[in-house]
C-alpha positions, 0 to 999 in steps of 0.5 A: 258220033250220032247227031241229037237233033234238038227242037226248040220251040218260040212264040212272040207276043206284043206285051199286054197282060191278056197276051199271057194266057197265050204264053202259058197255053204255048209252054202247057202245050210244048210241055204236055207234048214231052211227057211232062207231068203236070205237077212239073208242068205247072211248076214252071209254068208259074215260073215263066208266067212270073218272067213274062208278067215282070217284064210286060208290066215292070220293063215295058209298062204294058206297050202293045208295039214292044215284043217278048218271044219265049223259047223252050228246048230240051236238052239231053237228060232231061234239061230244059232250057226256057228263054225269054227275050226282049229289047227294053232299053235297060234289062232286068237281072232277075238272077242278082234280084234280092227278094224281101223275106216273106216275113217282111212281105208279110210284115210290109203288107206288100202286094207284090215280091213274091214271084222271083222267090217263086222262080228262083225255087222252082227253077235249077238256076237263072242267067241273065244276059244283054245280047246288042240290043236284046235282054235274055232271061234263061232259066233251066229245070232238069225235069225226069220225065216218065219211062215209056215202054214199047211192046 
């Protein structure tokens, strides 16, 4: 039986918006290091960018003292499971989440609705779960990454 030794990846930020780029540079750089291609790598980097902002500004309003972590690992043929975790006291279930149609964000002339759409088209699929007092957010892309040849 062979052992996959599998990586998994986190970082935790305080949940203010300017800690977003620290999130983002965090996912480009564990996704550029596995080979993706930036065309997938910026797809999913807009997905988790919209997880992390919904939660710093919708479910923990912006306060420095609460956290979020993200975590990325990889699994076998080429699966990509992304994380984020957070204790705000009621969680978020972007997976049950029904956006408005574009047509009635248009109509509405609403600011916002767009990026759960966004998530839920750019990612295989979305779970969300309440751990004691924890709320993960998972959301998994099989992404191909390229054949590399060795001389």
């Amino acid at each position: 039986m062979q052992n996959h030794f599998q990586m998994e990846y986190s970082i935790a930020v305080s949940c203010r918006t300017h800690n977003l780029q620290k999130v983002r540079k965090f996912v480009e750089n564990i996704l550029n290091s596995l080979l993706i291609s930036p065309m997938d790598s910026n797809l999913v980097l807009v997905a988790i960018d919209e997880l992390c902002a919904n939660l710093m500004l919708h479910s923990h309003y912006q306060t420095p003292s609460d956290l979020i972590e993200v975590k990325i690992r990889e699994e076998e043929d080429g699966m990509f499971i992304f994380e984020v975790h957070d204790t705000a006291v009621e969680g978020f279930d972007p997976s049950i989440y029904e956006p408005s149609s574009i047509q009635d964000i248009i109509k509405n002339k609403s600011a916002g609705g767009m990026g759960l759409m966004l998530v839920k088209k750019i990612m295989d699929s979305i779970h969300f779960e309440r751990k004691g007092q924890k709320n993960i957010c998972r959301v998994c892309k099989t992404i191909k990454k390229p054949d590399i040849e060795l001389s």
